[in-house]
N, C-alpha and C positions, 0 to 999 in steps of 0.2 A: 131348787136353789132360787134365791131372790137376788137376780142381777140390775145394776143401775150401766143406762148407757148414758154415757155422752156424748153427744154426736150435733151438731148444727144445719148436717143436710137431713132434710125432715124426711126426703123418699128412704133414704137410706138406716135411719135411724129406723123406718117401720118398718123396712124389710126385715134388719135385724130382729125388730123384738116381736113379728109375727111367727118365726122362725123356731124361736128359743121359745116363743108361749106354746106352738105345737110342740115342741117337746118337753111343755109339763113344767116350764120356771114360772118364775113370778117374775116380770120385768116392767120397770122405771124407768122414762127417759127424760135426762133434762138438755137444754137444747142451749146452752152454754153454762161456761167456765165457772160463772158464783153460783148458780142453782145447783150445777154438777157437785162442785164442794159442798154446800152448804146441804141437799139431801145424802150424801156420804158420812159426814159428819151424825147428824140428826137418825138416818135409818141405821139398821145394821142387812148388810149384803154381804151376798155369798162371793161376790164378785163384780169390780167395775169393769166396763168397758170405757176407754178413753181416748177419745181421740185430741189431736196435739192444737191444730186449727181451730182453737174457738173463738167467739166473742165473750167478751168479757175479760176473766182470765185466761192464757192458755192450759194447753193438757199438763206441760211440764210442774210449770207452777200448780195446776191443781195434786201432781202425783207427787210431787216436794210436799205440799203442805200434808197431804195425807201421810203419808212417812211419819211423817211428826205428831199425829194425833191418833194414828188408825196405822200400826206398823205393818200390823198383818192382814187388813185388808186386801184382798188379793186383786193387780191392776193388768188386763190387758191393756196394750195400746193397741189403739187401731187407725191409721194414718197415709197420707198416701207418700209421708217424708220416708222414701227408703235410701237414703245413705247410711252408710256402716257410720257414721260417726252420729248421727240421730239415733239410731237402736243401741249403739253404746250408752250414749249419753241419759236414756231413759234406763238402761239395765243398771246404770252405776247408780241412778236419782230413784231404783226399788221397785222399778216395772218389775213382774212377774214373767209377760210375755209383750211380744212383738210383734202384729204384725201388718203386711201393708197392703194399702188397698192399689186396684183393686183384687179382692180375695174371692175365694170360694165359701160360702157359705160352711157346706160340712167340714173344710178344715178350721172355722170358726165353734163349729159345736162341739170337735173334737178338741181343739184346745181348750175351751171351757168348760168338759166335765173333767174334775178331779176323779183320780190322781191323777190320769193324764198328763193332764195339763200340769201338777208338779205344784200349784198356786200355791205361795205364802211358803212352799217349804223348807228354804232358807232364814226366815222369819222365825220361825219356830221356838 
């Protein structure tokens, strides 16, 4: 799979993608909100990871705009905003999945391999 993260903490962004490249993805990280959009746009990926806190644009705004150009792109969030009304508010704006930091790594690789993880299935 060829995953894009978004992520702003740079330790944390290469934990991720040192992770997912032992297990055989291709991953991209851009380290805010317009790079995040604008390589989503431009590549094609198997899957974004997104987190909400960026610079630039935020996560919401960039999973809004994706919606509209890239329906079925399939979008984790990854965030450390855990209120039921933040996981709502991205489930209705077409996140795929949820979830919050901090996390465990393997329940991160098990939500990101399909079908598992269920990505874009509502999309369809």
């Amino acid at each position: 799979m060829k995953i894009l993260i978004v992520e702003d903490d740079a330790a944390l962004a290469s934990f991720i993608r040192k992770g997912l490249e032992a297990e055989y993805h291709a991953v991209d990280v851009a380290a805010e909100g317009n790079q995040g959009r604008s390589m989503a746009m431009e590549f094609d990926y198997d899957l974004v990871v997104l987190d909400l806190n960026l610079p630039g644009i935020d996560g919401l705004s960039v999973l809004r705009n994706l919606r509209q150009r890239k329906a079925n792109l399939p979008v984790m969030i990854l965030t450390a905003r855990s209120r039921v009304e933040d996981r709502v508010q991205c489930l209705d704006a077409g996140a795929d999945d949820y979830l919050v930091k901090p996390f465990s790594y393997l329940e991160l690789s098990a939500r990101s391999q399909p079908p598992a993880f269920g990505i874009g299935a509502h999309r369809a």
